[in-house]
BADREN-37991 format. One record per atom (N, C-alpha, C, O): residue number from 1; residue in one letter; atom name; z, y, x. Coordinates in Angstrom, 1 decimal. Layout:
<sites>
@num:NUM	residuo:A	atomo:CA	zz:Z	yy:Y	xx:X
...
</sites>
This chain:
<sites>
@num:1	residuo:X	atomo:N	zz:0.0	yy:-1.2	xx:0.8
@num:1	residuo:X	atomo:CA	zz:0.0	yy:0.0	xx:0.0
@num:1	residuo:X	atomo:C	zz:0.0	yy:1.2	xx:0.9
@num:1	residuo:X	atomo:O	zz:0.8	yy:1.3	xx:1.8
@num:2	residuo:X	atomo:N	zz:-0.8	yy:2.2	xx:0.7
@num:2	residuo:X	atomo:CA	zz:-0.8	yy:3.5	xx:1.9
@num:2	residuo:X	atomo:C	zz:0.0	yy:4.3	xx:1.0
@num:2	residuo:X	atomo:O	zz:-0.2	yy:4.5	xx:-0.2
@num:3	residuo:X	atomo:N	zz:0.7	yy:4.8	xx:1.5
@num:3	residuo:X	atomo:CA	zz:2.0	yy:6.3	xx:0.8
@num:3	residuo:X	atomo:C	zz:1.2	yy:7.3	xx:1.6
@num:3	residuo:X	atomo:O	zz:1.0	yy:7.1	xx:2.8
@num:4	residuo:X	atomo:N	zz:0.8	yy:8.5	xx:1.0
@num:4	residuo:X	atomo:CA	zz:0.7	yy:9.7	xx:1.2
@num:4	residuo:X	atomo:C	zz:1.8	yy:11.0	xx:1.6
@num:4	residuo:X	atomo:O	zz:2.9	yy:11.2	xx:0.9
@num:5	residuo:X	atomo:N	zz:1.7	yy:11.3	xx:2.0
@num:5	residuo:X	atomo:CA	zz:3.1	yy:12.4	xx:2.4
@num:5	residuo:X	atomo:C	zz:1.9	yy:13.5	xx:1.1
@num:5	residuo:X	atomo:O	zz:0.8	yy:13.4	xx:0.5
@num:6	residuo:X	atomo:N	zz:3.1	yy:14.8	xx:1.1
@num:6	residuo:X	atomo:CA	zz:2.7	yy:15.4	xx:-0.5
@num:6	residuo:X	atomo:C	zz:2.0	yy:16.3	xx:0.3
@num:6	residuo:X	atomo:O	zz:1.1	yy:16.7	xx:-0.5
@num:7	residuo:X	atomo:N	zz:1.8	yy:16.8	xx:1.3
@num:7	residuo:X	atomo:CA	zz:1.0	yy:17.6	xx:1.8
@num:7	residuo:X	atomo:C	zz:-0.3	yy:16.8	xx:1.6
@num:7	residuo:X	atomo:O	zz:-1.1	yy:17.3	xx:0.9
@num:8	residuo:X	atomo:N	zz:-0.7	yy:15.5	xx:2.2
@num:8	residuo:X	atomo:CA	zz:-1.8	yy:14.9	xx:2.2
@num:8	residuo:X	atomo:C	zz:-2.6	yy:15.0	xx:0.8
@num:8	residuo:X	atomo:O	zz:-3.7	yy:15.3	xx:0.6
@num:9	residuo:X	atomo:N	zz:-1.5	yy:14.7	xx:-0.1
@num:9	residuo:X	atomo:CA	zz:-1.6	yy:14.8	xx:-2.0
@num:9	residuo:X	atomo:C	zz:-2.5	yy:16.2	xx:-1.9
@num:9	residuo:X	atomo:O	zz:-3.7	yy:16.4	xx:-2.0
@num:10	residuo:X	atomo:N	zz:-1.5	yy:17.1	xx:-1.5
@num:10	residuo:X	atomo:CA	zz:-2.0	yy:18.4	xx:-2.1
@num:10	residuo:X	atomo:C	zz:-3.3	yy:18.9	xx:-0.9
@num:10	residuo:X	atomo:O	zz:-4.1	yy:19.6	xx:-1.5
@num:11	residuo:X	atomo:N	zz:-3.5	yy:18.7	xx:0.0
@num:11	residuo:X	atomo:CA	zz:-5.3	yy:18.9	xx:0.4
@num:11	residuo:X	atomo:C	zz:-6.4	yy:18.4	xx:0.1
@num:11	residuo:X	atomo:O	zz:-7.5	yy:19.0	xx:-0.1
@num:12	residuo:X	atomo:N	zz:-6.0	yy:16.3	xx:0.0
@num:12	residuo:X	atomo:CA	zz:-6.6	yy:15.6	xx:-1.2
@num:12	residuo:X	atomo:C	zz:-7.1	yy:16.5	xx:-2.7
@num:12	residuo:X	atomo:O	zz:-8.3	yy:16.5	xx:-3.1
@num:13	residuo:X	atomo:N	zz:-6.3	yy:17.0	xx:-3.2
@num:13	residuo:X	atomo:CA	zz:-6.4	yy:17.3	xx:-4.1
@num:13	residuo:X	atomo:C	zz:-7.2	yy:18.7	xx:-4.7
@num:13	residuo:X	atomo:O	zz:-7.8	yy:18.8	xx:-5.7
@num:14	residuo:X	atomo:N	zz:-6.9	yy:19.9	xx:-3.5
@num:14	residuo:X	atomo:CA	zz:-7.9	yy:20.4	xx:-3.4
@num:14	residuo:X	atomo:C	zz:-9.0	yy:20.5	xx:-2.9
@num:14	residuo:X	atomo:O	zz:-9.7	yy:21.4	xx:-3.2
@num:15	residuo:X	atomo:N	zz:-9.5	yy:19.2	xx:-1.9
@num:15	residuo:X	atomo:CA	zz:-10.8	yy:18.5	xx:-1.8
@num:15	residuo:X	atomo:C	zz:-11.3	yy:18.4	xx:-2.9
@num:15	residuo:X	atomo:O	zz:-12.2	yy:19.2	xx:-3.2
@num:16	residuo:X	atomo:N	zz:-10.7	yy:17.1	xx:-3.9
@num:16	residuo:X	atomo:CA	zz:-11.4	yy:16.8	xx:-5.0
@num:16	residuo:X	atomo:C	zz:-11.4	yy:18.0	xx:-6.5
@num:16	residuo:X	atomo:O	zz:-11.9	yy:17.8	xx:-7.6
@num:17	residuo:X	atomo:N	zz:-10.8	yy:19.0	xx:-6.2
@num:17	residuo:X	atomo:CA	zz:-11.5	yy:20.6	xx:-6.9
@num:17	residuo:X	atomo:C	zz:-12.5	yy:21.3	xx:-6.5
@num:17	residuo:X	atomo:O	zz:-13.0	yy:22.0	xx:-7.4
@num:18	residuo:X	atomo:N	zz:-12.9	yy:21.3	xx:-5.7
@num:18	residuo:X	atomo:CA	zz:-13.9	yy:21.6	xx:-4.9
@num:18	residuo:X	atomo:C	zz:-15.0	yy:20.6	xx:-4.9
@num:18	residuo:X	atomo:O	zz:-16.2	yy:20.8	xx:-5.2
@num:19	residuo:X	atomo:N	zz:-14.5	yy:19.4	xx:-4.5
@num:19	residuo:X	atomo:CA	zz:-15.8	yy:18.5	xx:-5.7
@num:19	residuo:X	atomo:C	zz:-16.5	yy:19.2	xx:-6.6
@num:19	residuo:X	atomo:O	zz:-17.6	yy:19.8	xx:-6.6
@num:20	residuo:X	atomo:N	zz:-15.2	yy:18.8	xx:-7.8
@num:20	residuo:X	atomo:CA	zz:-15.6	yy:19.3	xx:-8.8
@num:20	residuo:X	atomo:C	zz:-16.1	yy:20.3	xx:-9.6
@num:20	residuo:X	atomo:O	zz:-16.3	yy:20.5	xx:-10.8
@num:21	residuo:X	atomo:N	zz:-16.2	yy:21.2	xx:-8.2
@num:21	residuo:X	atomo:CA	zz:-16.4	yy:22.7	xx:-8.8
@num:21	residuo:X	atomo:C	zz:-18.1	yy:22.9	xx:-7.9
@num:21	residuo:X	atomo:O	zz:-18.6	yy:23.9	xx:-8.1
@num:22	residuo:X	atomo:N	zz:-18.5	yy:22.3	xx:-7.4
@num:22	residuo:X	atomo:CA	zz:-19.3	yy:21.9	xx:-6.7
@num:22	residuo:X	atomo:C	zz:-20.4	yy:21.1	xx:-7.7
@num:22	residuo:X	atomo:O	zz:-21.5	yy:21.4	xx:-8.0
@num:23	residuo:X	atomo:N	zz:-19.4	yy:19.8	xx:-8.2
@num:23	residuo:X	atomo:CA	zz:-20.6	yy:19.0	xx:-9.4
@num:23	residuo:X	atomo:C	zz:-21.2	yy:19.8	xx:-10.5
@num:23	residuo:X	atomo:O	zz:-22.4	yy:19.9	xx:-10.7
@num:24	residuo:X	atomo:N	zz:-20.3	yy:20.3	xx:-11.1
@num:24	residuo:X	atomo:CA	zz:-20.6	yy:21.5	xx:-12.1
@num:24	residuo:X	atomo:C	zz:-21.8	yy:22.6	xx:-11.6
@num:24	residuo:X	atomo:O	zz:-22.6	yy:23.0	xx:-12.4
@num:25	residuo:X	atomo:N	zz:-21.9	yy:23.1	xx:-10.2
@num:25	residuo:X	atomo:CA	zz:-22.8	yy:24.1	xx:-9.6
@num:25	residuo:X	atomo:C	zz:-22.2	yy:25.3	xx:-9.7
@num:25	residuo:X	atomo:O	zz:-23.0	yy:26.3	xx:-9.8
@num:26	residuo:X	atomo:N	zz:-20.4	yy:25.8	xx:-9.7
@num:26	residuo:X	atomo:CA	zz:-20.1	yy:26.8	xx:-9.8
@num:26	residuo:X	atomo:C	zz:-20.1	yy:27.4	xx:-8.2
@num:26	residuo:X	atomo:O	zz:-20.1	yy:26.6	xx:-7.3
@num:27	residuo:X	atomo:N	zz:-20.1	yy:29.0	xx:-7.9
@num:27	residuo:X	atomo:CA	zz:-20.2	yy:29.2	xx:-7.1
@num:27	residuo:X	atomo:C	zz:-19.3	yy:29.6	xx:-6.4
@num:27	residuo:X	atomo:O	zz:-19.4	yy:30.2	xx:-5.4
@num:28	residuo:X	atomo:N	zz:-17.9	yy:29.3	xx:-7.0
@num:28	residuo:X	atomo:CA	zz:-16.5	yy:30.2	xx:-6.6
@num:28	residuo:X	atomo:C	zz:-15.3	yy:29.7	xx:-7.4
@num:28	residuo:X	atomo:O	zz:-15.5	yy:29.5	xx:-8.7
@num:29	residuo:X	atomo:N	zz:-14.2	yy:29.5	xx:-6.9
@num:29	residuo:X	atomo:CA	zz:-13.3	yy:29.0	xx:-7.2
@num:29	residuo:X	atomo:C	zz:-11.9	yy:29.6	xx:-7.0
@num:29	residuo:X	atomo:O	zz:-11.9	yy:30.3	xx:-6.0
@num:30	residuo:X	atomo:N	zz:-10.9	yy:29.5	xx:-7.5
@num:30	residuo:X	atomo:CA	zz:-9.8	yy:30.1	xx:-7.0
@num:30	residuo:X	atomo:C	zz:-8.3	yy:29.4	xx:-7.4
@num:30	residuo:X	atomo:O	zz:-8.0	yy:29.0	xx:-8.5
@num:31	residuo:X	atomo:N	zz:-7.6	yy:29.5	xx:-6.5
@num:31	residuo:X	atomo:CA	zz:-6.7	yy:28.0	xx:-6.4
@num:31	residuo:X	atomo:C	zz:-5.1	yy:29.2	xx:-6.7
@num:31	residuo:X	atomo:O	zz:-5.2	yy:30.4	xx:-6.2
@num:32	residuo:X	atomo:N	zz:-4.1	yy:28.9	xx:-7.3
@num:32	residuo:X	atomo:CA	zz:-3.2	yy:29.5	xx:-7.3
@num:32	residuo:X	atomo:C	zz:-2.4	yy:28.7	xx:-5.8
@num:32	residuo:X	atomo:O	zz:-2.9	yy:27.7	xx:-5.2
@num:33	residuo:X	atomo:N	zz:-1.0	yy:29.6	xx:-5.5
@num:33	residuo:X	atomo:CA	zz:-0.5	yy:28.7	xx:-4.3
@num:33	residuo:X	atomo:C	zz:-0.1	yy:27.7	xx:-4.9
@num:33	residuo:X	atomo:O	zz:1.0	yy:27.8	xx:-5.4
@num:34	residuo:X	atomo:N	zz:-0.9	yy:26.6	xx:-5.0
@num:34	residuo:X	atomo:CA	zz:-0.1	yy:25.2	xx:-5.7
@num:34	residuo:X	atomo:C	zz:1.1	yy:24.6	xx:-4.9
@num:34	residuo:X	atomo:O	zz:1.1	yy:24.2	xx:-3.8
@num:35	residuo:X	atomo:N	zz:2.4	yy:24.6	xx:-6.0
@num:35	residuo:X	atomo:CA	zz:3.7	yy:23.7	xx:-5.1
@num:35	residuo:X	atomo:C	zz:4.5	yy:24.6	xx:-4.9
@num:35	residuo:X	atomo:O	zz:5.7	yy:24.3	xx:-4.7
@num:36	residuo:X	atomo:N	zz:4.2	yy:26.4	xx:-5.0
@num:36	residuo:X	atomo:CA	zz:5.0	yy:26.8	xx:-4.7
@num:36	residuo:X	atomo:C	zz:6.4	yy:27.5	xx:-5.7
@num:36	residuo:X	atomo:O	zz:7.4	yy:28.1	xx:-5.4
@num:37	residuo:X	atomo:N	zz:5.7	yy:27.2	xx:-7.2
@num:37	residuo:X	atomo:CA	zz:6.4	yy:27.7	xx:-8.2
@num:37	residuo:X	atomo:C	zz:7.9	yy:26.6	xx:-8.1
@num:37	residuo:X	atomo:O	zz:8.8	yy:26.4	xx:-7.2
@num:38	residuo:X	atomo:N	zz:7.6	yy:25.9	xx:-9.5
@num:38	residuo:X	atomo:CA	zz:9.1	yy:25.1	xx:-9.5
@num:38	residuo:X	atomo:C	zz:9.5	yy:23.9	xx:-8.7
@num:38	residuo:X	atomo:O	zz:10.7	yy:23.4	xx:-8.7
@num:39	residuo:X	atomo:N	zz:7.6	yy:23.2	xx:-7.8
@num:39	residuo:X	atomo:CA	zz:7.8	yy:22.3	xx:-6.6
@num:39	residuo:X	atomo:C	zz:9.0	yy:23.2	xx:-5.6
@num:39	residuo:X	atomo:O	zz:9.8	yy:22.5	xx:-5.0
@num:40	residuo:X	atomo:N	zz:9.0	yy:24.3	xx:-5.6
@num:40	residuo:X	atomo:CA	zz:9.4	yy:25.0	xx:-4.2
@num:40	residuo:X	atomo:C	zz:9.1	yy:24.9	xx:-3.0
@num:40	residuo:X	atomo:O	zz:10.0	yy:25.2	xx:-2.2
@num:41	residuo:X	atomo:N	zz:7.8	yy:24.3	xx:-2.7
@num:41	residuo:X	atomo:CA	zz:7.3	yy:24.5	xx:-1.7
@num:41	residuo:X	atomo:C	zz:7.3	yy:25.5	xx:-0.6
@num:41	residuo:X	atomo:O	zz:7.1	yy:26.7	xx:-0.8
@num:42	residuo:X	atomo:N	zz:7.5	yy:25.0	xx:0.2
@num:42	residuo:X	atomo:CA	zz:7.2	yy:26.8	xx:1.3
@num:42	residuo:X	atomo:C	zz:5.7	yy:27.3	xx:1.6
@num:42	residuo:X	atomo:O	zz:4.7	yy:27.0	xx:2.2
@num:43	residuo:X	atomo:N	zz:6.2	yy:28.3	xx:1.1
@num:43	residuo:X	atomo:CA	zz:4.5	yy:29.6	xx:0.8
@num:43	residuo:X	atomo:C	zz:3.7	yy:29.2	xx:2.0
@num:43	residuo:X	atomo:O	zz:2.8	yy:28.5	xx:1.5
@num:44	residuo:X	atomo:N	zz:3.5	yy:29.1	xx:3.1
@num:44	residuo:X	atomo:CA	zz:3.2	yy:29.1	xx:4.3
@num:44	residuo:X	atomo:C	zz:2.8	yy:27.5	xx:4.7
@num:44	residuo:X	atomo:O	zz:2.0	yy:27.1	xx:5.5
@num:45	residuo:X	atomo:N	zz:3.5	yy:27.0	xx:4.0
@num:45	residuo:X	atomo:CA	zz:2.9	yy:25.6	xx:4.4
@num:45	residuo:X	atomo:C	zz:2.0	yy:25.0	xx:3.1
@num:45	residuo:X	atomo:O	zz:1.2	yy:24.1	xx:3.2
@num:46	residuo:X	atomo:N	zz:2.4	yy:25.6	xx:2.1
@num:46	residuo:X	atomo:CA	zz:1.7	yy:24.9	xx:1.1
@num:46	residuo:X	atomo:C	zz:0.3	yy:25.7	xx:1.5
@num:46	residuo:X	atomo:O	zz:-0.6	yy:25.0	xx:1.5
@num:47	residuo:X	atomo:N	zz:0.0	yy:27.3	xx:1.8
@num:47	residuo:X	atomo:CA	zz:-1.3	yy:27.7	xx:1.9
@num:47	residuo:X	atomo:C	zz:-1.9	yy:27.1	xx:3.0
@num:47	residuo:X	atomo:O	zz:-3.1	yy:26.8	xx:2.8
@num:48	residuo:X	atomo:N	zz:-1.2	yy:26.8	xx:4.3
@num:48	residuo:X	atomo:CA	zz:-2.1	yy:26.4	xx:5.5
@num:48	residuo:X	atomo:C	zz:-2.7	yy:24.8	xx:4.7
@num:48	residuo:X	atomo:O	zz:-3.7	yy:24.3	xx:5.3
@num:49	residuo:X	atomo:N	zz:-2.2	yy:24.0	xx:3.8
@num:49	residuo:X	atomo:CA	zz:-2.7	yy:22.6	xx:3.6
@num:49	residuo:X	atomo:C	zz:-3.5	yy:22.7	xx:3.0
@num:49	residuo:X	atomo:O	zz:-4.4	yy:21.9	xx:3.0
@num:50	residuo:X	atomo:N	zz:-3.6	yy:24.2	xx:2.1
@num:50	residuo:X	atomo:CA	zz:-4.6	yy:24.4	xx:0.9
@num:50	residuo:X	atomo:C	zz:-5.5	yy:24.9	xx:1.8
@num:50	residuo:X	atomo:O	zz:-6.7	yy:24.8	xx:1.4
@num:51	residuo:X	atomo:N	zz:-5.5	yy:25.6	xx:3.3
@num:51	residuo:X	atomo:CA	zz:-6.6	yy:26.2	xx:3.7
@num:51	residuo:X	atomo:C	zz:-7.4	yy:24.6	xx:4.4
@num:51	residuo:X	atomo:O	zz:-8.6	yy:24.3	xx:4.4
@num:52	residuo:X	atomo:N	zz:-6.1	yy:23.7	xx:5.1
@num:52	residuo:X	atomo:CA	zz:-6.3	yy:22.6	xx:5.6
@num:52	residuo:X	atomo:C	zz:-7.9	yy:21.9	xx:4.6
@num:52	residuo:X	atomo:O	zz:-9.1	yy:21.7	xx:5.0
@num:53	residuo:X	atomo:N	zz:-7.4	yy:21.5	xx:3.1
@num:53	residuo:X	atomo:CA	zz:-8.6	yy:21.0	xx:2.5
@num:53	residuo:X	atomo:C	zz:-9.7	yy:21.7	xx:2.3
@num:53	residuo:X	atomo:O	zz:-10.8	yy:21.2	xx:2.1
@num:54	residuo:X	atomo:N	zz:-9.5	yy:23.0	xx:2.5
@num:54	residuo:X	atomo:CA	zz:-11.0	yy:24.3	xx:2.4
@num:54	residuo:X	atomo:C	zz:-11.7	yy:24.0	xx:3.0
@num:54	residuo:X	atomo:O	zz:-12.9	yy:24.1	xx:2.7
@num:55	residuo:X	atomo:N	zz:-11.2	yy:23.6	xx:4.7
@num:55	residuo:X	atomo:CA	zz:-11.9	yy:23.7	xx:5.3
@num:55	residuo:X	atomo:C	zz:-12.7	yy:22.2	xx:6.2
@num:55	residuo:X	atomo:O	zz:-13.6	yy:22.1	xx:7.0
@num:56	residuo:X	atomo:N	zz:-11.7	yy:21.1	xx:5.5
@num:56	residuo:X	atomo:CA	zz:-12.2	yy:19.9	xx:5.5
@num:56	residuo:X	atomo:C	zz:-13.5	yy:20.0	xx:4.5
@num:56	residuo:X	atomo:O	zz:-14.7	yy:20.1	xx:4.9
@num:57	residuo:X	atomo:N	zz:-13.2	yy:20.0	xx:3.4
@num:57	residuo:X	atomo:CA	zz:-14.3	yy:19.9	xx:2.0
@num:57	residuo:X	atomo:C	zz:-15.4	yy:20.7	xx:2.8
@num:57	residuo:X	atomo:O	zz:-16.4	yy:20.0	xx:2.6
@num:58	residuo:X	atomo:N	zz:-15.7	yy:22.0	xx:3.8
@num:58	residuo:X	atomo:CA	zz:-16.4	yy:22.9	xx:3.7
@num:58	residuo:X	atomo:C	zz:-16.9	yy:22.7	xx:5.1
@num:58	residuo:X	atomo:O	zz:-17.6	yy:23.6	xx:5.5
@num:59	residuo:X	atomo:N	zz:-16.7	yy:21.4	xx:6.0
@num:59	residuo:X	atomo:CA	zz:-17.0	yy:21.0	xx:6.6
@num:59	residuo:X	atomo:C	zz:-18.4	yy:20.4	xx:6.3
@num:59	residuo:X	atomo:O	zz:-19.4	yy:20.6	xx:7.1
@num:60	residuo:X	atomo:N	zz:-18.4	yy:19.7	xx:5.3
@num:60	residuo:X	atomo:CA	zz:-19.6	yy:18.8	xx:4.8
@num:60	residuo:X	atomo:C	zz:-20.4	yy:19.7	xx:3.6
@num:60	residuo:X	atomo:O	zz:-21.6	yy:19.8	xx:3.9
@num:61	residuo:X	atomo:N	zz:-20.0	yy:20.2	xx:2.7
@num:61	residuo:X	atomo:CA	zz:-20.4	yy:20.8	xx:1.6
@num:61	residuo:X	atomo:C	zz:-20.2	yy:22.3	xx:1.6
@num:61	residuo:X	atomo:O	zz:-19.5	yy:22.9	xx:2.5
@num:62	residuo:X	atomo:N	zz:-20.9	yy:23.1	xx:0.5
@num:62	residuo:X	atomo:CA	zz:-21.2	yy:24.5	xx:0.5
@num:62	residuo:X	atomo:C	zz:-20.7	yy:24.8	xx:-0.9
@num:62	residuo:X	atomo:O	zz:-21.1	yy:24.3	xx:-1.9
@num:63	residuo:X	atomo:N	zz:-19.4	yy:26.0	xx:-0.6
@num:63	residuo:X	atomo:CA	zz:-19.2	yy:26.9	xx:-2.1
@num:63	residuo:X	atomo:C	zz:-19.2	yy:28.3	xx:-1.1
@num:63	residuo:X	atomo:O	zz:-18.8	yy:28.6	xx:0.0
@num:64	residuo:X	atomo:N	zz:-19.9	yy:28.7	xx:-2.3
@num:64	residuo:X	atomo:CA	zz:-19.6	yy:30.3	xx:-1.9
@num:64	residuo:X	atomo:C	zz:-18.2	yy:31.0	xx:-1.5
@num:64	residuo:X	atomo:O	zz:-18.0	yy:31.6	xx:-0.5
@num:65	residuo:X	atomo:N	zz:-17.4	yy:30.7	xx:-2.4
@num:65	residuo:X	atomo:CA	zz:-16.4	yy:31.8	xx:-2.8
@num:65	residuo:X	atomo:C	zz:-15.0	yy:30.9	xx:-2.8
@num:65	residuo:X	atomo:O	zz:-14.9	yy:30.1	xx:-3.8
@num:66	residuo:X	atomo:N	zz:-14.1	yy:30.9	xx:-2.0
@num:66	residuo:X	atomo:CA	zz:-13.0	yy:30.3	xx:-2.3
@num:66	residuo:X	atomo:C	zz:-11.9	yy:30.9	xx:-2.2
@num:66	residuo:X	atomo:O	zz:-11.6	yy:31.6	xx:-1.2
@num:67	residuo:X	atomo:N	zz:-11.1	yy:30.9	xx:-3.4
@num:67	residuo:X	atomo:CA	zz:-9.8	yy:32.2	xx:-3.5
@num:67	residuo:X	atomo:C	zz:-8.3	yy:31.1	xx:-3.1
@num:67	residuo:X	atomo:O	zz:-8.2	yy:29.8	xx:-3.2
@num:68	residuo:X	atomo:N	zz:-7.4	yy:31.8	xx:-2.6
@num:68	residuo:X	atomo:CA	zz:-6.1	yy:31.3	xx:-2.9
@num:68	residuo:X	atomo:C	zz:-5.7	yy:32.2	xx:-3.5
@num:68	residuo:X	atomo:O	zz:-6.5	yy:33.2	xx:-3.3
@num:69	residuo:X	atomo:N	zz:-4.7	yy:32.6	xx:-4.4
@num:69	residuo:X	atomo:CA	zz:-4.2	yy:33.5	xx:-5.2
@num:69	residuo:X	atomo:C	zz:-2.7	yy:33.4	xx:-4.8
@num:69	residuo:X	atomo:O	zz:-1.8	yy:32.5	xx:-4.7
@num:70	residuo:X	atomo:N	zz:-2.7	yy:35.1	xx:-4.7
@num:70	residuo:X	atomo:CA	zz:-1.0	yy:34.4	xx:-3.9
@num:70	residuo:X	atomo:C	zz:-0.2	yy:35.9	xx:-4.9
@num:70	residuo:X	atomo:O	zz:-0.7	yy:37.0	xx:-5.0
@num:71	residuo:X	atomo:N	zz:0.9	yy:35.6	xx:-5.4
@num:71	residuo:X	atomo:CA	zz:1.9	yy:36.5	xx:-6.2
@num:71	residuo:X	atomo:C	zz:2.6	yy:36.7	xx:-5.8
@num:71	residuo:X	atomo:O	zz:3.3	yy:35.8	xx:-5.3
@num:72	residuo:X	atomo:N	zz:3.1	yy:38.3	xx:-5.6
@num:72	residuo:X	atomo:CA	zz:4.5	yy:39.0	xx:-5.1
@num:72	residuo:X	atomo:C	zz:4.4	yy:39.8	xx:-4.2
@num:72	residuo:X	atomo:O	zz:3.4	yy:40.5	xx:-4.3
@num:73	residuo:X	atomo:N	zz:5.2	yy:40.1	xx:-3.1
@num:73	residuo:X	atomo:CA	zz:4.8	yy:41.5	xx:-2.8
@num:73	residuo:X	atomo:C	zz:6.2	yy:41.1	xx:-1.1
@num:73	residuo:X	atomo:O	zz:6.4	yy:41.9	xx:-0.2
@num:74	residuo:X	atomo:N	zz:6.6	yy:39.9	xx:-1.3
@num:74	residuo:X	atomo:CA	zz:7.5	yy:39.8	xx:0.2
@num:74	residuo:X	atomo:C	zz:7.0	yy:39.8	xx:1.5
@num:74	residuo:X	atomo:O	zz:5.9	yy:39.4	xx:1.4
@num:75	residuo:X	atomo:N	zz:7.3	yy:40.0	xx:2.4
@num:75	residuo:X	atomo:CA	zz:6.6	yy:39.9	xx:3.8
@num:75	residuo:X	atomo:C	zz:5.9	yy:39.1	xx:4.0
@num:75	residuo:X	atomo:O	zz:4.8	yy:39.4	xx:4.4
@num:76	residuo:X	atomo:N	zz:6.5	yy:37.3	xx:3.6
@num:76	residuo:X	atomo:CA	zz:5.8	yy:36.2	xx:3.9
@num:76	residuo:X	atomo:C	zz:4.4	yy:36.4	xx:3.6
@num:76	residuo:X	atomo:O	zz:3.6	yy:36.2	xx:4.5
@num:77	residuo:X	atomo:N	zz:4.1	yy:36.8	xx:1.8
@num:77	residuo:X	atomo:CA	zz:3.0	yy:37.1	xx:1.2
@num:77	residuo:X	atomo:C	zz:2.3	yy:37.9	xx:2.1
@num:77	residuo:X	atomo:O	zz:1.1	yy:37.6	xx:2.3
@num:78	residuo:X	atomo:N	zz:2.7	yy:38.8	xx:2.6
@num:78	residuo:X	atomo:CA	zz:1.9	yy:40.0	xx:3.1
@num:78	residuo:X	atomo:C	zz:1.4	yy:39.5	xx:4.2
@num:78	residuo:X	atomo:O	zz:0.2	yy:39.6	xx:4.3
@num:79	residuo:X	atomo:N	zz:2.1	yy:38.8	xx:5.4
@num:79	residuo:X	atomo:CA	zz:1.7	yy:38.1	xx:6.8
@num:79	residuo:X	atomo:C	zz:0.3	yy:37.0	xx:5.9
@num:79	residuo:X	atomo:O	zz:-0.9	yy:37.0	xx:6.3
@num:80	residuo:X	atomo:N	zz:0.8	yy:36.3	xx:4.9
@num:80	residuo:X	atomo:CA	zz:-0.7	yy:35.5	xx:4.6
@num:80	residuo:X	atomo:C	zz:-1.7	yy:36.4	xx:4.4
@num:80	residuo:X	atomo:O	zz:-2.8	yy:36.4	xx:5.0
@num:81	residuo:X	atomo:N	zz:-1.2	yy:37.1	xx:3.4
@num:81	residuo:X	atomo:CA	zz:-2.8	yy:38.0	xx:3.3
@num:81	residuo:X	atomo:C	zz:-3.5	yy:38.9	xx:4.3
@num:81	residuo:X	atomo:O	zz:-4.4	yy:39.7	xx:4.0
@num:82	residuo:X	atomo:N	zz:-3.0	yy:38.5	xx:5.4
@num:82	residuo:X	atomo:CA	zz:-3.8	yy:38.9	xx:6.6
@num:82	residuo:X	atomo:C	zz:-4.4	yy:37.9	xx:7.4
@num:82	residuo:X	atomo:O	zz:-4.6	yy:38.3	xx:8.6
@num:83	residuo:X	atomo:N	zz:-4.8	yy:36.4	xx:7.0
@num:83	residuo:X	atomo:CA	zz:-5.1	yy:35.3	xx:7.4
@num:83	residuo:X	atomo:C	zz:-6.3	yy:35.5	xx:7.4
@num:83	residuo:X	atomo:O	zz:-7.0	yy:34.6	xx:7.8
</sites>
């Protein structure tokens, strides 16, 4: 049986949205920070895993437009939005 650690879950997962957003022929997508509401995730690790699958998926395949959407106004936020 292979166990995934939840970071793996959550790059996986935004792989296969990007699929999906890909099958359909959309040109742009935009991902909230998944994990970091009532998962409690840490902001910073849950975006580098979400950037981690961006840029796996985007290794092989073509989307125009890929958003993370990040809420609030704390430092942490602000250091990502200069990634």
């Amino acid at each position: 049986m292979l166990i995934l650690s939840i970071w793996q879950v959550l790059r996986e997962f935004v792989c296969k949205c990007l699929e999906k957003a890909v099958s359909h022929r959309y040109n742009s997508i935009a991902f909230p920070a998944l994990g970091t509401g009532n998962l409690k995730f840490p902001l910073n690790s849950a975006a580098a895993c979400m950037v981690a699958g961006i840029v796996k998926f985007s290794a092989k395949n073509k989307i125009s437009d890929v958003r993370i959407v990040l809420y609030g106004g704390s430092p942490e936020l602000q250091q990502l939005e200069k990634v």
